[in-house]
N, C-alpha and C positions, 0 to 999 in steps of 0.2 A: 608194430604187431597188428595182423589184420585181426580184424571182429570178427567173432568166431559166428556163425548162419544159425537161427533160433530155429528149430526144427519145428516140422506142419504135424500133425500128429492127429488122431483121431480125437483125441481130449481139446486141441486147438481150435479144431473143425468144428466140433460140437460148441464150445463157448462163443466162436464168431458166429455161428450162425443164431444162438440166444441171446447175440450182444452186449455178452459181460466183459466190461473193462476189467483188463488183467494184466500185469506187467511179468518182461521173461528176466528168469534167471537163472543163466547156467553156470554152472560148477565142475569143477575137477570130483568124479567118481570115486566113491572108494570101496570096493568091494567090503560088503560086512561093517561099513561104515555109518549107517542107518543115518538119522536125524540129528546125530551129535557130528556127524562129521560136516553138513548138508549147512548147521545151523552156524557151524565154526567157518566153514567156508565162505557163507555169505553176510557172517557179519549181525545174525539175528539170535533172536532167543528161539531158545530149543523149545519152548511150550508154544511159540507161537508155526512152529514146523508140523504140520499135518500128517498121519501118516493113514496110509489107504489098506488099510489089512484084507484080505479075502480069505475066509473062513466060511462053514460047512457045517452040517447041524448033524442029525445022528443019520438021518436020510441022505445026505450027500447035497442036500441042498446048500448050494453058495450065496452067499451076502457080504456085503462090504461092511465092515467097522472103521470109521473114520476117528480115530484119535492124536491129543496131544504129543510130542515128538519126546515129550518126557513123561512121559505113561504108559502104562501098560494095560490092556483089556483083562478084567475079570473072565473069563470066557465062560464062570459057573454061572454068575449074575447076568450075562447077556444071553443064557440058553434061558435062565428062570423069564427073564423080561421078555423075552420072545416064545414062551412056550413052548421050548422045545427042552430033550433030556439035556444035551449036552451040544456045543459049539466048540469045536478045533480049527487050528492053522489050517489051508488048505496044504498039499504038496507043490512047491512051485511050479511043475508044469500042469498038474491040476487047474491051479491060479490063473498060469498063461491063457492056458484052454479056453476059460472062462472072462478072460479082462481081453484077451488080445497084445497083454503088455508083458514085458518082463519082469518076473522079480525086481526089487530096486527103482525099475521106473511104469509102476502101477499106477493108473491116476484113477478117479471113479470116474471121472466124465469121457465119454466115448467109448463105453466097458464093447464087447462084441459081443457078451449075451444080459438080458436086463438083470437084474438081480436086486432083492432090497437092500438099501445103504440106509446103514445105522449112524447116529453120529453124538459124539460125548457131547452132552448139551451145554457145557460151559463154552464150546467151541465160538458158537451164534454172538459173544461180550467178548471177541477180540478186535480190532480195531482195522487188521491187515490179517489174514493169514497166508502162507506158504507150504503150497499142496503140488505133489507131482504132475507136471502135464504131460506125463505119456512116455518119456525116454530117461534116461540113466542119465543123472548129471542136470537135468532140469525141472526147476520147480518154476510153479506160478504164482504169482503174487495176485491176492484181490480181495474183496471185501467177501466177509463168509456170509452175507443176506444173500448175495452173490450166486453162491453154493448153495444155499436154504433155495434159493426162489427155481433153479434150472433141475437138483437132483429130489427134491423135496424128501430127506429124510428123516428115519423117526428119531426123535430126541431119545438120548438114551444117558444115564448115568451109572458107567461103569468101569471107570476109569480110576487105575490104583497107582501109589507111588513104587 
């Protein structure tokens, strides 16, 4: 079976040129599959699966929420934390517009327009995380100081079962 080509990606580009050791791993896709399927696929725990949400405040302004792959964003408590009325899902091509990536394979590094990235602060005490680098079916492995040090986001605790 040949090895399947780890794709260059805007999110790739971005970490080699910051220098973050990062390891690839791709997976078989599963549409609507989200972090339970990503986490089955490769063999890891679903909390330690990152997921890269992009969301929108009541002005249309986008921000990335980075959470656990078995959590879910409060979206009340992350408008209150960020002062603003209210925080919604973007619409995925909204999303696209604004990351340059697809639904599915959104990573926050290499976004195509800057935006604040939020991130559930228990994230920072895992030891490895697995976060999308840029295409469907690929995630990257690496230390989340990693992530702390290149996106510098705000600690946020809002993350519900």
């Amino acid at each position: 079976m040949a090895k399947e080509k780890v794709p260059v990606t805007a999110a790739v580009r971005m970490l080699r040129s910051e220098k973050v050791y990062f390891t690839d791993h791709l997976y078989v896709y599963h549409e609507k599959g989200g972090t339970s399927a990503s986490s089955s696929e490769l063999g890891v725990d679903e909390h330690s699966v990152i997921k890269t949400l992009v969301m929108e405040d009541e002005n249309r302004q986008p921000l990335i929420i980075l959470m656990h792959g078995d959590r879910q964003v409060s979206t009340r408590e992350l408008a209150r934390i960020i002062g603003a009325k209210q925080v919604a899902p973007c619409a995925p091509d909204t999303a696209q517009k604004h990351t340059g990536y697809m639904v599915g394979g959104t990573s926050p590094f290499g976004t195509r327009r800057k935006m604040p990235v939020y991130m559930e602060a228990s994230i920072a005490y895992i030891s490895k995380i697995y976060i999308n680098g840029g295409k469907r079916g690929y995630l990257i492995g690496m230390d989340p100081l990693d992530l702390i040090r290149t996106l510098k986001p705000t600690s946020v605790t809002v993350g519900i079962i």
